[in-house]
Every structure is written in structure tokens, then in C-alpha cells.
N, C-alpha and C positions, 0 to 999 in steps of 0.2 A: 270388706271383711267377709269372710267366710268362714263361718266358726267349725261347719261341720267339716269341713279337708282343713282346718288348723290353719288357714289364711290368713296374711294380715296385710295392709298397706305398708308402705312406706312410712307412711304422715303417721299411720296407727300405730308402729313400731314406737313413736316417739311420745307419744301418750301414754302407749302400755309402759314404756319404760319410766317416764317420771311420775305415774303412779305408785310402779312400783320399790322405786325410791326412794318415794316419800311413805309410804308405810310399812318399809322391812330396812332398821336399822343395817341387819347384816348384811345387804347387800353393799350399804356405804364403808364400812369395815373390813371388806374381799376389795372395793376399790382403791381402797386406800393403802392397803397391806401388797398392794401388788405394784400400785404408781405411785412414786416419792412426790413426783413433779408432774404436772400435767399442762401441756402445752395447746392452745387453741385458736388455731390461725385463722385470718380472716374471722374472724369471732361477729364483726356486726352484721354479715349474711348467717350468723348461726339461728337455730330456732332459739325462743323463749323458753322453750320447753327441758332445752339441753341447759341452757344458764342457770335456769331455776336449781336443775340437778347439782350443777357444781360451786355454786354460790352459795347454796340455802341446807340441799337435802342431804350433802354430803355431811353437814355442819352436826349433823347426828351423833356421828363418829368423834371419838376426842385423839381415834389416831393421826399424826401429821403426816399431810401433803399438801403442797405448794400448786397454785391452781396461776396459770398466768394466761392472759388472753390478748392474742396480737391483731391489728385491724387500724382500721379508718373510716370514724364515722359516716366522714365526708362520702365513701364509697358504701356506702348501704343503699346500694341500689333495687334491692328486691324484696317483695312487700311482706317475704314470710321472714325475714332476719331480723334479731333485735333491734339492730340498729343503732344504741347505743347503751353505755351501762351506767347511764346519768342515774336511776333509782338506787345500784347500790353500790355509787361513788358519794352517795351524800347520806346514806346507811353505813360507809365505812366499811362495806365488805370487803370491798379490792379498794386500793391504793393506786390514781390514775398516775405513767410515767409519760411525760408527752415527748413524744419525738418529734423534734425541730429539722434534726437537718433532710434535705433534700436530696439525693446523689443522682435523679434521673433527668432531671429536667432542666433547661437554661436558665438566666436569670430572668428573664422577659414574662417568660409560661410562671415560673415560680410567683412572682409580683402580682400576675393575673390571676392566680388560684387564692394568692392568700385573700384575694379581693371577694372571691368569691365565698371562701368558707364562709361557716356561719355557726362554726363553734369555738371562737375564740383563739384558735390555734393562729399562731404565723409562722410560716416555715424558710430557713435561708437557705443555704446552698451548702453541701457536703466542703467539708476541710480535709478532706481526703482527695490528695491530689490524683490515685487511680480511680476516683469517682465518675462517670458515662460521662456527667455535664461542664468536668474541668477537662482544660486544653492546655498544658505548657506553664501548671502550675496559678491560673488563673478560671473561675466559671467562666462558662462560656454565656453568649448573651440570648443568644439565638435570634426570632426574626418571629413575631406574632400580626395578624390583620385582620382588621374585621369586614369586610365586604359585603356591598350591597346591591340590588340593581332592580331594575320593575320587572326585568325579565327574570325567566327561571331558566334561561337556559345555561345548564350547567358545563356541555359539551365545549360551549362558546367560552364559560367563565376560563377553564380548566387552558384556554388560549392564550389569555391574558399574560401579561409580563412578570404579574405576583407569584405565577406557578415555573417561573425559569428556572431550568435543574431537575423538577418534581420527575420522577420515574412513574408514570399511572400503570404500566407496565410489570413494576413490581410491588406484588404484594407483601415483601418482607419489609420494605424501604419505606412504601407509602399507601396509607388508608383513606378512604372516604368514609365517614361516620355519620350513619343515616338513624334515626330512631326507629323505625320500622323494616321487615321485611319487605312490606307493601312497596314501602316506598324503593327500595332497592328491586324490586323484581323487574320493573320495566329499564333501567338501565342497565341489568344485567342478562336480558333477554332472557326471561320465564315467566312473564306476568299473566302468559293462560291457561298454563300448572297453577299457579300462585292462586287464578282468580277458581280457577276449579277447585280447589283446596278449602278457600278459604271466605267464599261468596258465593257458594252455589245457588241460585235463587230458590230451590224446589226445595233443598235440603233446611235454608233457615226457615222456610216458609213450613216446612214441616214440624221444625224446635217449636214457632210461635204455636202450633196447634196443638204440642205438647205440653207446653205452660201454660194451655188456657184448660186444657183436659183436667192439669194436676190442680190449677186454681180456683175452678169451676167447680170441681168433684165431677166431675161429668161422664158417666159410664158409657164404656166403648167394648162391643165386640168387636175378639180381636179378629174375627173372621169378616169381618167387614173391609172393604177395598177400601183402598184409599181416598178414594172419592167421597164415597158414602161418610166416610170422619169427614172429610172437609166439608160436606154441609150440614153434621151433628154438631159441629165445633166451628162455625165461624170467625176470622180473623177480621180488625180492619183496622187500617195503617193509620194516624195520626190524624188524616183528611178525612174518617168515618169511612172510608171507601173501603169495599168488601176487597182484599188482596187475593182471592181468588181469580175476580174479575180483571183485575190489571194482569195476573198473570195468563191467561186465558187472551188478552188481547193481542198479548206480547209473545210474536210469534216465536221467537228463539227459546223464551222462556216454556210458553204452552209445549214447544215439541218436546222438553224435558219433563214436563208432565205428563204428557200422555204416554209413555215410558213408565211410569209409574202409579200413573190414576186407579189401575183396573187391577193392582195388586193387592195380595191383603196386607190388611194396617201392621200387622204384627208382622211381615218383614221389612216394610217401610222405615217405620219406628228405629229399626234396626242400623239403618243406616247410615254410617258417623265418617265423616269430615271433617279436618279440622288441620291447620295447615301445619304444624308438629309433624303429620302424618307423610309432609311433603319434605320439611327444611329442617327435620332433627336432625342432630352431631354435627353443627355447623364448625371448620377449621378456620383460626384463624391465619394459619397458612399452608401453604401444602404438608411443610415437612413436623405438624403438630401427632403424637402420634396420642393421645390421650385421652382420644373417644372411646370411652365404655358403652355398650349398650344401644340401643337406637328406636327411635317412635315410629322410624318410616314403615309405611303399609310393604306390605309383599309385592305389589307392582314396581315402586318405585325401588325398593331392593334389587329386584333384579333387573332392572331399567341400568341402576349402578355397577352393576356387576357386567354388562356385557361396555358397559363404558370404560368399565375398570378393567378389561381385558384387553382393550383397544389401546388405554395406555401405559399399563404394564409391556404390549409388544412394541409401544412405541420407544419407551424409555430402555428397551434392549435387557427388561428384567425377563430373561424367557425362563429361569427356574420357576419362578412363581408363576410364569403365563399358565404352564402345563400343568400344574397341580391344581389352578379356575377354574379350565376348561377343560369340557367331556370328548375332545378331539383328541385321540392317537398321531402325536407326530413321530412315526418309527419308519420313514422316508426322506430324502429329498425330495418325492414328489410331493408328499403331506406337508412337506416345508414352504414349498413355493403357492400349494392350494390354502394355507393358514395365511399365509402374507396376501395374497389376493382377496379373502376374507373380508380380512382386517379393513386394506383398502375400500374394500364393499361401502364396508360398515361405515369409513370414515368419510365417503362420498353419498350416505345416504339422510343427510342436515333436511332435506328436504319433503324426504318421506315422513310416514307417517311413523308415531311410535308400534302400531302394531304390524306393517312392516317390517320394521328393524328388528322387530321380538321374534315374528314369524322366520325373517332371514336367518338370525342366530338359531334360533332352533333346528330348521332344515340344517343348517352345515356343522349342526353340535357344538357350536363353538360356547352357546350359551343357552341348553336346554331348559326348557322348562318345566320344572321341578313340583314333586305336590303341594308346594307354599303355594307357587305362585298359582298355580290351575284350581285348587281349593277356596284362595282370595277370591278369583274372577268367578266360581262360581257362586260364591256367597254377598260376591258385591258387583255381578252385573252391572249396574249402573256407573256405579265409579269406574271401573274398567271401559266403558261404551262411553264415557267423556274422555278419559286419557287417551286413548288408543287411536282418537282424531287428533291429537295435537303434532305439531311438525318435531319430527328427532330432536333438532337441532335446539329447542326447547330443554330439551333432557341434559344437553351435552353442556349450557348456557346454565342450567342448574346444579350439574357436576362440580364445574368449571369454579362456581362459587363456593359453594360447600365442602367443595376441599381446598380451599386456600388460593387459590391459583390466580382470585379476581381482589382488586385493588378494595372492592364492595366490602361494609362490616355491617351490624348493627352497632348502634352505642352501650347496649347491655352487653354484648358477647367477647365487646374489647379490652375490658375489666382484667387489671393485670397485664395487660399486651406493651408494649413500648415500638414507635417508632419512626423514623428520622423526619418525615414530614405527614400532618394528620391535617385534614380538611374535615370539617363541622359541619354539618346542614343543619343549622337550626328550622326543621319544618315537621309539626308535627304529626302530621300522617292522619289526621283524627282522632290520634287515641287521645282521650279526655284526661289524663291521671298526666298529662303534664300540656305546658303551656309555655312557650319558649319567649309570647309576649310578658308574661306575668315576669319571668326571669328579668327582661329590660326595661320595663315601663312601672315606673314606682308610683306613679299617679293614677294607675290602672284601679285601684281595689275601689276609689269612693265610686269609681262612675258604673260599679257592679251591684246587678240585684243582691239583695239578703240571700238569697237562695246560693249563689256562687260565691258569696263573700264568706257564707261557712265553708265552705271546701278552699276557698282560698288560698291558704298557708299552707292546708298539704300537698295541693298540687303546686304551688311556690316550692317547695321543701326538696320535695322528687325532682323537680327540674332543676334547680340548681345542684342535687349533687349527681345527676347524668350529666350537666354541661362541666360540672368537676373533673370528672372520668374520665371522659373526653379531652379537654384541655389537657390534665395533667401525661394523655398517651405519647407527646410530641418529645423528642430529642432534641430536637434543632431547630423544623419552623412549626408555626402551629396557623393555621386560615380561619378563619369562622364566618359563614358566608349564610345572609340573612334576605329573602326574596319580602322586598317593598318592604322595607319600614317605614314606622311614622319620625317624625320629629325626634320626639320624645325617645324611641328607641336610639337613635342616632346620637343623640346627646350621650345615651347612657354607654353609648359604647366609647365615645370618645371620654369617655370619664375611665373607664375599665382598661382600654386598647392604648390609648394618647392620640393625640387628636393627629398626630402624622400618619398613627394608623387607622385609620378607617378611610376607605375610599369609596368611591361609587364607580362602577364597572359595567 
């Protein structure tokens, strides 16, 4: 927020407005006078804050409108949505209507999901025979399986006999459903963008001396190097060990220090990371056109942009190639020097990314503009880590983030549908879910107090992402689980049928 240029957040837009809501009747009286009926889709990724509005503060007013809200609990996948509108379904505010039937999914996926809910709900199959999941006046069954193996190797899985038919090739047909970027970045060749992005070791190492700064109270001029903070504000890792010293030891690491040791703290500070900055407006297939907006840094913008010129003249769109790029084609010969370019550019996977940038520049095809020269001066560093990574990196992260690769996360597939989905139940690290808690019901007594409170919500969260998931299938659906115990195995043959679940 910034009061003095009349700034506001996003998040803050939604505060100031249900404040002001709730104490100026007349604004609920112009809402109401204007909308008979008010419609609110996906309602359980809405805020509280908007709910509050049209449940409670509107209720001000005694003019009539009709407030309806459409969703699935089950799909509250994201931590700032209601999630559900249990408090004023049992306050009587709204009148719950459940929808039973299913129109997207076979009968097999269907049976699987009702097993999963965990709101009472059971859903059949659409009676509507132009329904996706009827065939011939009849649901279709479809084809679900749980698989498991000691190995992780998923290249080897995807050989196996359970994937005959699967197109990995397309991404309209068929998805792999990974819970993280992370985990998707080394099968999709970018994991040292991803790991620059999103693990720089100098950059966290710099956040932790910032929480101890702000924890501490501990006064810092800012004219002091960087260095000089790291031994006013010492850090040390779990094992009492001072993390300057392990980085200092660590030669990969130290050289990215000393890069930055001898600078003052007040541009250090400054400089933010964060993998948004790499993998925003992700597609879930090429031809999605409904990315608004974007987090990516100015490097990585135009990293896209000379890639996006490369396949705009591949795909034969030349009106749009010429209105991207700063090259004059008002020849044949400028014809055949643009096509030789292109080639350049397409035979340069090997080179470096600041190569490719320097190439496009020199032959105008993709100048460098004052975003981008601006960024690199103001964030040297980030630029002097990307600028060594191989093209072919860039082209590998393209390639995903617009659609092109079979790769999803399981948050971004929300709403998506398609003909065969493969699962990884693996969770990356992130702690807010636990894919063993989902199949092991015996799990919770053999857990400290400490994780037995968090228990139920990261139980909660994982099961309605393995929901989301499940329910994306048309036809077959895989779920494939590296080394389970017993006990999970059982629970799957409980969930799956015991014909489906094999070891692979």
C-alpha cells in the first residue's frame, strides 16, 4: 500500500471493500438496485472476504437480489478460498443444492472419487446421453491403476504395457500430474533456471540474515558491504554451524559470494528471486489463450520473446513474425538473411543464453530494449547466473509453459480434462501435503503431538489435490506411487480393486 500515489494491493482492494460494505448501507442498495441475480463461480477458491460481502453485508439492504454460488468443495485447492460455505449452510443463509450427476468422467474414475470425497457427497454418471463420459447410450467404464515400484524411474514406467495407446507426445490428449514445479523441471529440461530461480544459495542465505536483522532488532548501516552484515548478523544452520563457513568452503557457492561480499548491503537486500519470476502464466496447452498479466522478470521476457519469434517463423505466422521483430524484411535478400537467422538461432541449444541474446541483438531480430538493459543493470547478479546457462534450457522452459509438454503441475490442472492423466503421487518436499497420510490410515497414532495437530489439514489438502487430479481423466486415469509400504498397498487395493494395482 501506498497511500501517498493512492496505491493499493490487490489483497487490499478486498479489505477496503468489505469494510466498506459493512459500514455504508448505501453501497449495499446501488448493489442490489443494479443486480437482480448474482452469480459466483468456483465460489470455494473465492475470498472470505467477498462471501462475507454477499451473505451478510448486503443483508443491510431489504431491496431483493438473489445471490447463488457454484463450486466444489472438494476442489478448494488454494489456501486463500473459503473453501466451503458449511458456517452459513447451518445459519440458513444459502440453501445447499447438491449436484450428483457427473458428465466428465467414466464410471471407474467416478467410484474412485466418490471414495475419496469427504463431504458426504456421491456422484453417478450424467443421464444425458450427449454427456463426454456416455458412448452409445451407455457410461463408459474407462480403465484406472494404481502402480508402484522401488524404482523412480518414470521414463522406464511410461514403457510398460499400462501406458499402450498413451500419446506423451500430446499435450491436449495426455498429462503427467506432478505436485511441484521442482519436480517437473528436470524431466522437462530446465532444472538450472528452476534451481537459479528458486534455490540460489547466497540469495536464501541473505533472506535468513534478514529475519534475524528484523528478529533481532539489530541495527544495520546500509552503507555497510555485505560482508560486514554477515558478521554483524550471524546465521547458523540447525547443526549450530555458522552458514557463512559452509559457504565459504563451498567452492561453487563462495564464487557467488564473492560476487556480492564487497557490495553495499542496501543493494544486496534488494535482490529478489523467486521462481514466479521464472514459471509465471503457465499453459495448459499450447492453444490456451487466457494469460492475463505475467511475474516473469525482464530477462526471461525477452529470452521468450526471441523464442517466440523462432516459432511464430516456424509455424508460417509471418504477419505477426514482422510486427515482434526490429528487422525490415523489404527484400528477398532480407528474406533469405531472416530464414538463415532463425536457423541460427534454432541450432544455437548449445550456446550460452547470453550468446543467443547477444546473436539476436546484432541481427535485430530481437533487440534489446530499455526493460531488458535496465533489469541487468539493476540486477547484475541474476543476469551473471542466467546468462551461463545452455539456450537449450530456455527453449525446454518455453516448450512447457506454453503448453507444448505432456508436464502439469496438479494446482494448475484445475478445471482442465483429459483423455489419459498419469499421477505422481511424490511430494517434492512441500510439507502442506503428504501423499502417505492420503493412504496409510494407521499413520496418525505412530505420530508425534507436534504433527498429529497439523495432521487433518495436511490430510485435508491432499486429498482434495489427489481429488483434482483423479477427477481430470476421460478415459484412463494411472496413479503411480514410488516404494510403498504394505499398508499403502492395501489401501489402494481397497480404493483401485485389487486387479488394479500392480508392481512395475
Amino acid at each position: 500500500m501506498n497511500i501517498n500515489k493512492g496505491e493499493i494491493s490487490h489483497d487490499e482492494v478486498l479489505i477496503l471493500a468489505n469494510y466498506m460494505y459493512k459500514k455504508y448501507k448505501v453501497l449495499c442498495d446501488i448493489l442490489k438496485d443494479k443486480y437482480k441475480f448474482i452469480f459466483i463461480d468456483e465460489y470455494q477458491d473465492t475470498s472470505p472476504l467477498v462471501v462475507q460481502i454477499f451473505l451478510e453485508y448486503i443483508q443491510q439492504s431489504r431491496k431483493k437480489c438473489i445471490v447463488g454460488f457454484f463450486g466444489d468443495t472438494m476442489q478448494s485447492i488454494y489456501e486463500d478460498g473459503i473453501g466451503d460455505l458449511s458456517k452459513y449452510i447451518d445459519l440458513k443463509s444459502v440453501q445447499e443444492v447438491r449436484k450428483l450427476q457427473n458428465r466428465r468422467n467414466p464410471q471407474l474414475v467416478i467410484n474412485l472419487a466418490n471414495k475419496v470425497r469427504v463431504d458426504g457427497l456421491i456422484q453417478e454418471p450424467s443421464e444425458d446421453n450427449n454427456a463426454p463420459n456416455m458412448e452409445n447410450g451407455q457410461v463408459k467404464q474407462g480403465n484406472i491403476k494404481f502402480l508402484y515400484s522401488s524404482s523412480n524411474n518414470l521414463g522406464k514406467l511410461r514403457g510398460t504395457k499400462y501406458f499402450h495407446g498413451w500419446r506423451f507426445d500430446d499435450a491436449k490428449e495426455t498429462k503427467e500430474l506432478n505436485l511441484t514445479h521442482n519436480l517437473i523441471a528436470p524431466k522437462a529440461g530446465f532444472s538450472e533456471l528452476m534451481n537459479i530461480y528458486d534455490k540460489d544459495p547466497i540469495i536464501q542465505f541473505k533472506n535468513d540474515i534478514l529475519k534475524k536483522i528484523k528478529t533481532k532488532k539489530i541495527p544495520v548501516d546500509e552503507n555497510a558491504t555485505f560482508s560486514q552484515v554477515v558478521e554483524l548478523a550471524p546465521v547458523k544452520n540447525k547443526q549450530k554451524q555458522l552458514k557463512i563457513d559452509l559457504i565459504v568452503e563451498d567452492i561453487d557457492k563462495n564464487e557467488l559470494y564473492e560476487q556480492l561480499k564487497d557490495l553495499p548491503f542496501s543493494y544486496v537486500r534488494k535482490i529478489y528471486l523467486n521462481k514466479d519470476s521464472l514459471i509465471d502464466d503457465k499453459k495448459d496447452d499450447m492453444d490456451d489463450e487466457n494469460k492475463k498479466g505475467s511475474k516473469r522478470d525482464d530477462i526471461i521476457k525477452h529470452l521468450f520473446k526471441i523464442q517466440l519469434l523462432v516459432q511464430l517463423y516456424e509455424e508460417k505466422k509471418y504477419s505477426e513474425f514482422i510486427r515482434k521483430t526490429e528487422v525490415k524484411i523489404d527484400s528477398i535478400t532480407k528474406k533469405r538473411q531472416v530464414k538463415a537467422i532463425i536457423e541460427k538461432i534454432k541450432s544455437m541449444s548449445e550456446c550460452t543464453i547470453e550468446e543467443v541474446i547477444d546473436f539476436a541483438d546484432e541481427e535485430r531480430i530481437c533487440k534489446k530494449d530499455d526493460k531488458f538493459n535496465k533489469f541487468v543493470e539493476k540486477n547484475e547478479y541474476i543476469y551473471n547466473r542466467v546468462k551461463k546457462v545452455k539456450f537449450k534450457e530456455l527453449q525446454n522452459l518455453y516448450y512447457y509453459l506454453e503448453g507444448y509438454t505432456p508436464f502439469s503441475t496438479q494446482h494448475k490442472i484445475k478445471g482442465a480434462e483429459f483423455d489419459n492423466v498419469l499421477v505422481i503421487l511424490d511430494g517434492g518436499g512441500w510439507n502442506n501435503y503428504n501423499f502417505e497420510y492420503l493412504l496409510n490410515d494407521s499413520l496418525y497414532a505412530s505420530l508425534n503431538k507436534s504433527k498429529q495437530k497439523s495432521y487433518n489439514k495436511i490430510l485435508l489438502r491432499t486429498q482434495k489435490i489427489f481429488y483434482v487430479c483423479c477427477t481430470r481423466a476421460k478415459e484412463n486415469l494411472i496413479v503411480f506411487y514410488h516404494n510403498p509400504s504394505q499398508s499403502i498397498i492395501n489401501k489402494a487395493k481397497e480404493w483401485f480393486g485389487k486387479d488394479n494395482v500392480h508392481e512395475c
